[in-house]
C-alpha positions in Angstrom: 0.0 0.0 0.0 1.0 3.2 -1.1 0.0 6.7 -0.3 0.6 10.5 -0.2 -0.8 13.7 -1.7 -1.0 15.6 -5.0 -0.6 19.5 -4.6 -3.2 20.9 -7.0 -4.3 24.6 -7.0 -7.1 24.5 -4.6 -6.5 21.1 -2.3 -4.1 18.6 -1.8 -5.5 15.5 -2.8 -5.4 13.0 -0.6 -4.3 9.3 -2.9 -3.7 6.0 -1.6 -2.5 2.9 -4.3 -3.2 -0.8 -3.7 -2.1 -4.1 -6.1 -1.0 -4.4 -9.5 -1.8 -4.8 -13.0 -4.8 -2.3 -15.1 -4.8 0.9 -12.9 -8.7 1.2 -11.7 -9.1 4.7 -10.1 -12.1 4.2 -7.3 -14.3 7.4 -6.7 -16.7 7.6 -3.7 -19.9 9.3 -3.5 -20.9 13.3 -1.7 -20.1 13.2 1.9 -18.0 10.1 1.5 -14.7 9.4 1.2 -12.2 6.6 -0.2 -13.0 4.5 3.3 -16.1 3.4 1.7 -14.3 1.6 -1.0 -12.3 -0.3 2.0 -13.6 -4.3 0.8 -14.6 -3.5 -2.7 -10.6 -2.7 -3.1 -9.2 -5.2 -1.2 -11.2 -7.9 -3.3 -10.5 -5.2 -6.8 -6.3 -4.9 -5.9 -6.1 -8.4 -6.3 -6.8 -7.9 -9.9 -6.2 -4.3 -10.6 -3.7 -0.9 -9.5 -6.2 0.0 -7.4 -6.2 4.4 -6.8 -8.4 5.4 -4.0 -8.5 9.3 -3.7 -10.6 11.7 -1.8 -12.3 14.3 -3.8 -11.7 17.6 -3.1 -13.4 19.0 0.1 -13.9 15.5 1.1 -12.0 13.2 3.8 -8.4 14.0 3.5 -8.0 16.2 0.9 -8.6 19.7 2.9 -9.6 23.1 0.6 -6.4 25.4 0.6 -6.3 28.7 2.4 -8.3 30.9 0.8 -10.3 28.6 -1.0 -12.3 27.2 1.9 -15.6 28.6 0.4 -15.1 27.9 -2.7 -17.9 26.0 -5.2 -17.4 22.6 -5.5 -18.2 21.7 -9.0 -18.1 17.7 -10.7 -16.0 19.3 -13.9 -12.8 20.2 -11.2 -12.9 17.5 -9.7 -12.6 15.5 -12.8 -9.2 17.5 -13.5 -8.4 16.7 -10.3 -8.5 12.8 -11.2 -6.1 13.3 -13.8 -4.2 15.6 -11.7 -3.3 12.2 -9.6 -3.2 10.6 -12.6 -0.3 12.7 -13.4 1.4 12.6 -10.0 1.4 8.9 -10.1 2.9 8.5 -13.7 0.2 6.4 -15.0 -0.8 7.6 -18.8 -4.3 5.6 -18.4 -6.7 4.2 -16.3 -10.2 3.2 -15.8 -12.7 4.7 -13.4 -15.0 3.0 -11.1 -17.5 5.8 -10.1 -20.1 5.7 -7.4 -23.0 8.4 -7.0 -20.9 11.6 -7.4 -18.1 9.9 -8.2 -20.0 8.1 -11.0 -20.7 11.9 -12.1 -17.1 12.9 -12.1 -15.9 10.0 -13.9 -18.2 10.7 -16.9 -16.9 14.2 -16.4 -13.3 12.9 -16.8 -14.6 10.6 -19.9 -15.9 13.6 -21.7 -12.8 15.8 -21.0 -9.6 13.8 -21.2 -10.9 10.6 -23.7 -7.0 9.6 -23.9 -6.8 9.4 -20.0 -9.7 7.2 -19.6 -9.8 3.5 -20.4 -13.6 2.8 -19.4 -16.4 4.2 -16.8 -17.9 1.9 -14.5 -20.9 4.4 -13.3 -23.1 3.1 -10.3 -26.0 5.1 -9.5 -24.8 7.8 -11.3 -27.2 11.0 -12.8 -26.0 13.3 -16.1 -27.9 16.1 -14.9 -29.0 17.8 -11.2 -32.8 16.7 -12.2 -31.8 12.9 -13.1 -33.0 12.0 -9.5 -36.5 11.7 -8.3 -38.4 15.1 -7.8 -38.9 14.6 -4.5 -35.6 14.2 -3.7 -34.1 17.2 -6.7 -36.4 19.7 -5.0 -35.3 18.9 -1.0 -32.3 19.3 -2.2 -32.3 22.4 -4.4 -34.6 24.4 -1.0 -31.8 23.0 1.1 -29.2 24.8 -1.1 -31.1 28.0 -1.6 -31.7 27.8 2.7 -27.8 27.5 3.2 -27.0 29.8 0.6 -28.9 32.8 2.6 -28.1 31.2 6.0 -24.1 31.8 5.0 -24.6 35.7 4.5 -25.9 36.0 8.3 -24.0 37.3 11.0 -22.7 33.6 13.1 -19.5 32.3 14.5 -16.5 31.3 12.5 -17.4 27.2 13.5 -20.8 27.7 12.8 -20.0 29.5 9.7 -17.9 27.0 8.2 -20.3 24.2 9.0 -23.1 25.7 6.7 -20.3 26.5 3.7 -19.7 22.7 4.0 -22.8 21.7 3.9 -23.8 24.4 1.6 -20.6 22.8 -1.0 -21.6 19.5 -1.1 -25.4 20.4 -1.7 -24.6 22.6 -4.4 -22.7 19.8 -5.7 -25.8 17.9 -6.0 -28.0 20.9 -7.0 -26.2 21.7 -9.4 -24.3 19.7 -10.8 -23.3 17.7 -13.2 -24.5 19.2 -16.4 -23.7 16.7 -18.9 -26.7 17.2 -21.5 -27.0 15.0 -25.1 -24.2 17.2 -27.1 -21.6 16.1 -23.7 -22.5 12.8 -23.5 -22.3 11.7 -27.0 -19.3 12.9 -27.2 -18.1 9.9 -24.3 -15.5 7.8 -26.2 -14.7 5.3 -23.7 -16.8 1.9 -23.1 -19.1 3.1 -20.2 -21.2 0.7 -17.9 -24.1 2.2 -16.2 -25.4 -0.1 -12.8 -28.5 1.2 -10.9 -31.1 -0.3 -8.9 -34.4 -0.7 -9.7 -34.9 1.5 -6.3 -32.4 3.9 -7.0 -32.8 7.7 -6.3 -31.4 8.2 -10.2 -35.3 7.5 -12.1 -34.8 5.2 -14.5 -36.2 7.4 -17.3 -33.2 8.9 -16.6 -30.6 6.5 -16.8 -32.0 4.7 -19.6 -31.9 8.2 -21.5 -28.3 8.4 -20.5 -27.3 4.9 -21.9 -29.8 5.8 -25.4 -27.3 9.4 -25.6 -23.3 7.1 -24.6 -22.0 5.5 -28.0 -22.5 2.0 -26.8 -22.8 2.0 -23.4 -24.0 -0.7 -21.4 -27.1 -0.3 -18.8 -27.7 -2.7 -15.8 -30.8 -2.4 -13.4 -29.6 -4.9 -10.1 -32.9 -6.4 -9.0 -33.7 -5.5 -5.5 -31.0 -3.0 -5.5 -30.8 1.1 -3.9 -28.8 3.7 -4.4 -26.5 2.5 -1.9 -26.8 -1.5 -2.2 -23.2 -1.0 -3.9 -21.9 -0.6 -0.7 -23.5 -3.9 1.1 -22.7 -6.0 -1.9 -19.2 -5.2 -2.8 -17.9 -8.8 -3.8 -21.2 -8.8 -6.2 -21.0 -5.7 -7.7 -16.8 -6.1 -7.9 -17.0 -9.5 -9.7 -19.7 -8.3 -12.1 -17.6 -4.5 -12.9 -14.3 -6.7 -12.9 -15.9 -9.1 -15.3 -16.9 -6.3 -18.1 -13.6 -4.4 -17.3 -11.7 -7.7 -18.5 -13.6 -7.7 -21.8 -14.1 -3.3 -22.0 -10.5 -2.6 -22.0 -9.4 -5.8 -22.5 -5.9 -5.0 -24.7 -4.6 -3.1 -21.2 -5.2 -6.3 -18.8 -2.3 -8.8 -17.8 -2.4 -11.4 -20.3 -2.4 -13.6 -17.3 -6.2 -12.9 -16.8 -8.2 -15.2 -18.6 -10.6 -13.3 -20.8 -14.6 -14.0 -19.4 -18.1 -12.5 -19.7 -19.2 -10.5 -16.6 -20.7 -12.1 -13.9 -24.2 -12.6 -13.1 -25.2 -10.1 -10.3 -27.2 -12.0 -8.1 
């Protein structure tokens, strides 16, 4: 196990590397950070360079002074991906993305198509109204509340409290904004996995796959937004299946070549 920090212009990005072989960058969800990853990549690093980062503002990797306030927007933190990417000398690598970080890996798809092998997007959303209504408009009065509870007169503890909370819902209010011109431009293969409960509608994430040359959609049975997280040896067998075949010419010719799993 390997870790450290990459020094980018507003955060130093927290990075940790596990195993060898295809490098598989692993991107947790708003609020989260890599921890969440913790038996999905001990069961993926068998197989796979496994990079677990935390996104800006999140876990580890602490805002810069003067930048503490600052917007936190899917498109940066895409840059910030390759910004690792960079650091650790690796020219390519795949993305496993969940919730957010299924967001920011399209994000990194659409903007650097020679970094990015293939997308493995659970519960991910192209578009701040991809989610059920319920759900888009709690979040969008929440953001609006914080946004006028930050200009009042409150101390420094309490004050940085509601810019948090007021980041990571704008995050989700407004963001990402990845429309039918963005998304057909995706050239990597792309795997979409949602549940059939999932907060993402599934209007929505079958639109996605109809707009993503080629992509691949997947609604788990029985499955919420966050059954990823309960069924990490399902999920990672199924995802590690269709990376083997996806980006086949870039895996160990010591892995046999197979169909993905079936997720239970």
């Amino acid at each position: 196990m390997r870790e450290g920090f990459t020094d980018s212009p507003c955060s130093f990005l927290y990075h940790k590397e596990l195993g060898k072989g295809m490098p598989l960058v692993m991107l947790h969800g708003n609020g989260e950070d890599h921890r969440i990853f913790d038996r999905m990549a001990a069961y993926m690093s068998s197989y796979y360079q496994v990079i677990l980062m935390d996104s800006r503002g999140h876990g580890a990797s602490e805002l810069k002074a003067g930048k503490e306030r600052m917007a936190l927007t899917t498109r940066e933190m895409a840059e910030d991906v390759i910004r690792v990417l960079d650091d650790l000398n690796v020219p390519k690598a795949a993305i496993l993305g969940f919730s957010d970080g299924a967001n920011i890996a399209l994000e990194a798809a659409l903007g650097y198509p020679d970094r990015v092998l293939a997308v493995a997007a659970v519960s991910g959303n192209a578009l701040p109204w991809g989610v059920s209504w319920r759900f888009f408009w709690e979040v969008q009065a929440k953001y609006l509340g914080l946004c006028l509870s930050e200009m009042l007169p409150m101390s420094r503890e309490k004050k940085a409290k509601i810019v948090k909370e007021r980041q990571l819902n704008g995050l989700m209010a407004l963001w990402p904004r990845l429309g039918k011109k963005e998304l057909r431009k995706i050239k990597a293969p792309v795997l979409l996995l949602t549940g059939r409960y999932d907060m993402i509608r599934p209007r929505h994430s079958l639109w996605m796959a109809g707009q993503i040359p080629g992509a691949e959609i997947v609604f788990v049975k029985g499955a919420d937004h966050f059954t990823l997280l309960k069924r990490e040896r399902a999920y990672g067998a199924y995802i590690r299946g269709w990376l083997d075949k996806a980006a086949s010419p870039f895996i160990s010719s010591s892995l046999p070549e197979r169909p993905p799993y079936p997720l239970p």
